[in-house]
N, C-alpha and C positions, 0 to 999 in steps of 0.2 A: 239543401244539403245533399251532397254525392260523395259515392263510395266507390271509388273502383274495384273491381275484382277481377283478374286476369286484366283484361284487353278493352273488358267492357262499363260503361259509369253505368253504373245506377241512383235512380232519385228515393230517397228518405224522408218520409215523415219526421221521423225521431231516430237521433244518433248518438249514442252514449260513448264516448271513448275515453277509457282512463289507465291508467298505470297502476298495477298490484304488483306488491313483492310477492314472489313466490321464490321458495326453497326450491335449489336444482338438484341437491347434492348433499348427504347425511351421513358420513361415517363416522364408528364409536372405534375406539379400542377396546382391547379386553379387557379392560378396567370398567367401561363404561363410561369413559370421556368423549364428549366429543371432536372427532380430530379435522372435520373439514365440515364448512358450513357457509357455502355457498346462496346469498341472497342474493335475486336480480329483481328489476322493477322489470316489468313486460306488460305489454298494451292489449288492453281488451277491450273488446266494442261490439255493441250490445244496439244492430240494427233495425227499423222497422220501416218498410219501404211501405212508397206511395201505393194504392190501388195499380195493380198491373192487369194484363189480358195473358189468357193461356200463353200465348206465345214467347212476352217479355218473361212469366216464368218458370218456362222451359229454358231459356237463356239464363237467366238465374240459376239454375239446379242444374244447368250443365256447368256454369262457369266456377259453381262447388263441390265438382264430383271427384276432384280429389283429396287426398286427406290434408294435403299442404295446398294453401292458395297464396299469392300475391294479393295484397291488396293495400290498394293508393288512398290517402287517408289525410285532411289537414289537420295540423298539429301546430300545436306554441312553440315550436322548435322549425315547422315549413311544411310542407309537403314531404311527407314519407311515404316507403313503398315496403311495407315488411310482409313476412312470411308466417302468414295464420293457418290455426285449424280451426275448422269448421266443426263446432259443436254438436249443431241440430240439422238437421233437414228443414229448408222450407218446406210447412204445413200450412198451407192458406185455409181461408173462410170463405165462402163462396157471397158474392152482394152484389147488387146490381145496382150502377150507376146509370142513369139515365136512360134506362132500358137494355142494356149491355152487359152483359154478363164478367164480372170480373174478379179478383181475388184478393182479399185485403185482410191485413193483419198479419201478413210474411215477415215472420222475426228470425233473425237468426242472431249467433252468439260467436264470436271469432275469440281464440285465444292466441298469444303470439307463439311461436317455434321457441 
């Protein structure tokens, strides 16, 4: 499983991607009705990449260092390319794979624009 972000894939252990309504928009009148009540469904996904090396996640935390990201994603509808926030900072775990120093358990949490 891969996830693009910006320019760059990345490889996924586990890839959660699914669709929540979220409320965008709540105005009452003076009465207390309410007068506009906007629901969209928007994509969220819930990544946990393979074991990386400092390196690949320095490219990761850079390729999340804005508040808005692109990110390339398959889906029951094709291959989409929307516009997420980045929830969390990758927070690794340090493990060592075959003597190698490496970082695993890199989750992050994308929500759509």
């Amino acid at each position: 499983m891969t996830l693009n972000i910006g320019n760059t894939t990345f490889s996924c252990k586990k890839l959660d991607i699914r669709r929540e309504l979220r409320r965008t928009d709540i105005n009452y009148n003076t009465q207390g009705d309410m007068m506009i009540d906007l629901v969209r469904r928007k994509y969220c996904i819930d990544a946990t990449f393979e074991p990386m090396t400092g390196q690949e996640l320095a490219v990761l935390r850079e390729s999340c260092g804005q508040i808005f990201v692109t990110v390339g994603f398959d889906a029951p509808e094709g291959y989409l390319e929307k516009e997420f926030h980045v929830m969390n900072e990758p927070a690794p775990e340090f493990i060592s794979v075959n003597g190698v120093k490496m970082y695993g358990g890199v989750k992050l949490e994308f929500k759509e624009k």
